[in-house]
C-alpha positions as CSV (number, residue, x, y, z in Angstrom):
1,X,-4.4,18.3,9.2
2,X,-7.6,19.4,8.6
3,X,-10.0,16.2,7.7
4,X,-13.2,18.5,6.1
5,X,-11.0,19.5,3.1
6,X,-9.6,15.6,2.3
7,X,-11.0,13.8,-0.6
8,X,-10.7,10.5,-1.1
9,X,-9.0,8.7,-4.4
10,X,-9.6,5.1,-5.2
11,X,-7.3,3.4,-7.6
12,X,-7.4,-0.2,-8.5
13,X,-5.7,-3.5,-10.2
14,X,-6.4,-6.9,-11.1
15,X,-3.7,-9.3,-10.3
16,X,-3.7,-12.8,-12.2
17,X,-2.9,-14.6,-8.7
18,X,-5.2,-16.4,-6.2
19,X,-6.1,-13.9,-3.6
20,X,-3.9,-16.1,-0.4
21,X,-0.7,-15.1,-2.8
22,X,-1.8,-11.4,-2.8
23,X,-2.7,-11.5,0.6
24,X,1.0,-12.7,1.6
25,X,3.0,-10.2,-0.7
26,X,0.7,-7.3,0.2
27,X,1.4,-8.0,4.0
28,X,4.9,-9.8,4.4
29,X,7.8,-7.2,5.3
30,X,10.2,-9.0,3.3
31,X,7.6,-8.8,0.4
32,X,7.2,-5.1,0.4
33,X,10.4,-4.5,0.6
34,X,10.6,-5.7,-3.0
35,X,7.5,-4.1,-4.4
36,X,6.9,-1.1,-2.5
37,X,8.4,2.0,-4.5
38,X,6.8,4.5,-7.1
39,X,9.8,4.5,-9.4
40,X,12.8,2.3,-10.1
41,X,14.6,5.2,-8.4
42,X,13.1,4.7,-5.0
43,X,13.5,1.5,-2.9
44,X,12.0,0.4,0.9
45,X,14.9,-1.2,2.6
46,X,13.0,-1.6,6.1
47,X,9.7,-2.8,6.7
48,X,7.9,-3.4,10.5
49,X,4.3,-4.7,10.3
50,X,2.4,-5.7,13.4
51,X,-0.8,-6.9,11.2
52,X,-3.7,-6.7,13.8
53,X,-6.2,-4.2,15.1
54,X,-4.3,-1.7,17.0
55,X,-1.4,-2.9,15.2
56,X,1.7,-0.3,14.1
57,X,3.7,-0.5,10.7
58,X,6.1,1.5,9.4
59,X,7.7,1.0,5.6
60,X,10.9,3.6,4.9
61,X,10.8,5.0,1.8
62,X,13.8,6.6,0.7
63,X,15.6,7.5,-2.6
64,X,18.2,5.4,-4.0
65,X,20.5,8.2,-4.0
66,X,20.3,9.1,-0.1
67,X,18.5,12.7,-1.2
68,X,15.6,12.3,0.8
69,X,13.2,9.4,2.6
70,X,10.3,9.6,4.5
71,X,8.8,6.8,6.9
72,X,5.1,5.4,5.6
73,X,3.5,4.9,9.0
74,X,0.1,4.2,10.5
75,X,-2.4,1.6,13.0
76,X,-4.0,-1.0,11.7
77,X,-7.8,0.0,12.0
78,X,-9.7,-3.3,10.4
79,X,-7.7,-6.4,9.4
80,X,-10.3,-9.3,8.1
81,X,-7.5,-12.3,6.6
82,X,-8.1,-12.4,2.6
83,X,-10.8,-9.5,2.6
84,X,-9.5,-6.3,3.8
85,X,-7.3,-4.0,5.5
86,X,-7.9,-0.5,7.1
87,X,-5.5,1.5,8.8
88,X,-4.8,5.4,10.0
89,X,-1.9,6.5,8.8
90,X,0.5,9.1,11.3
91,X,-1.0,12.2,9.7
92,X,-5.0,10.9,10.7
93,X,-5.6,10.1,6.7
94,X,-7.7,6.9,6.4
95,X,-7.1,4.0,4.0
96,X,-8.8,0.9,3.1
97,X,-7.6,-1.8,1.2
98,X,-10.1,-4.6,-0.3
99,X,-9.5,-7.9,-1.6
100,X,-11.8,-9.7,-4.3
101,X,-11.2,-12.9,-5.5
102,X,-12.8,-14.2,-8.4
103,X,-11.3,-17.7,-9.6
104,X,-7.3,-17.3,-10.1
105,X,-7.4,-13.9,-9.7
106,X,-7.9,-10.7,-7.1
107,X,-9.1,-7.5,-7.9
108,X,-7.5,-5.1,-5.1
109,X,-9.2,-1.7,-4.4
110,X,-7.0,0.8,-2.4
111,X,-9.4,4.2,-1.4
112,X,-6.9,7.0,0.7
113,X,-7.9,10.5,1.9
114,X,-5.3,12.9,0.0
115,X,-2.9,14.8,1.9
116,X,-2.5,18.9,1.3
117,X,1.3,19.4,0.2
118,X,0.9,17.3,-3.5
119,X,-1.6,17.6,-6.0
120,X,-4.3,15.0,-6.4
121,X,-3.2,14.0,-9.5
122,X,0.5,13.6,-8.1
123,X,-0.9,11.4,-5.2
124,X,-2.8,9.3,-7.9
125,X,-0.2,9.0,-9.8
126,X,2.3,8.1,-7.3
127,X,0.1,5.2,-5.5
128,X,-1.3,3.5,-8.5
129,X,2.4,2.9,-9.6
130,X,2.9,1.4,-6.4
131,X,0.3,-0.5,-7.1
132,X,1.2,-1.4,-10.6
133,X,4.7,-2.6,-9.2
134,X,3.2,-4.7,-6.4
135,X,0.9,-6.2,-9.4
136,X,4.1,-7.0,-11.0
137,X,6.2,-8.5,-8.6
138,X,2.8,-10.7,-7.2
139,X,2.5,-12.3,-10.9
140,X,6.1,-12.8,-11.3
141,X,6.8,-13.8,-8.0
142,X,6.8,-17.7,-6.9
143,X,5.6,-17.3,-3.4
């Protein structure tokens, strides 16, 4: 891939949950497995996460129906407990994750370096309603 051409999107929620709770969903395989699709017709049904520097995870996304999947895969970059995450995924796109907390509730940031095959807005699209699940699942979730 060439890097030069990549831009980078930033999208963004606030979730009504202490920033320790968003932590633990955000990183806990059995967590992501339950949050981590773009529509209700995509699911994760494997997670791996070695969350450390020089770390590997891999989520599988696939369609409920079987007609495709991909595996969302990358090394852990940066890891700093509550704060933030970075990570490269497979392709050498960059991503950082940041944690805020403010009182009993945790702004997270997600920037990512856009990939060549989708459009931008596509990409947007697509991560901010992963993001708007895992919001979801964090505030109804009793973890």
């Amino acid at each position: 891939m060439n890097k030069q051409n990549n831009k980078t999107i930033t999208i963004e929620t606030t979730i009504n949950a202490p920033v320790e709770k968003v932590w633990k969903c955000w990183t806990t395989p059995e967590d992501i497995m339950k949050w981590n699709n773009a529509s209700p017709d995509w699911h994760t049904p494997s997670v791996k996460n070695d969350l450390r520097k020089g770390g590997k995870f891999i989520a599988r996304m696939e369609a409920k129906d079987g007609s495709m999947g991909f595996d969302f895969a990358g090394t852990y970059d940066e890891v700093s407990l509550n704060k933030n995450i970075s990570f490269t995924l497979e392709d050498n796109r960059k991503v950082t994750v940041i944690f805020s907390s403010s009182a009993n509730s945790t702004r997270l940031v997600e920037s990512f370096e856009t990939e060549s095959t989708n459009s931008e807005e596509l990409q947007r699209t697509g991560w901010q309603s992963i993001l708007d699940n895992f919001k979801k699942y964090v505030e109804k979730s009793s973890s």
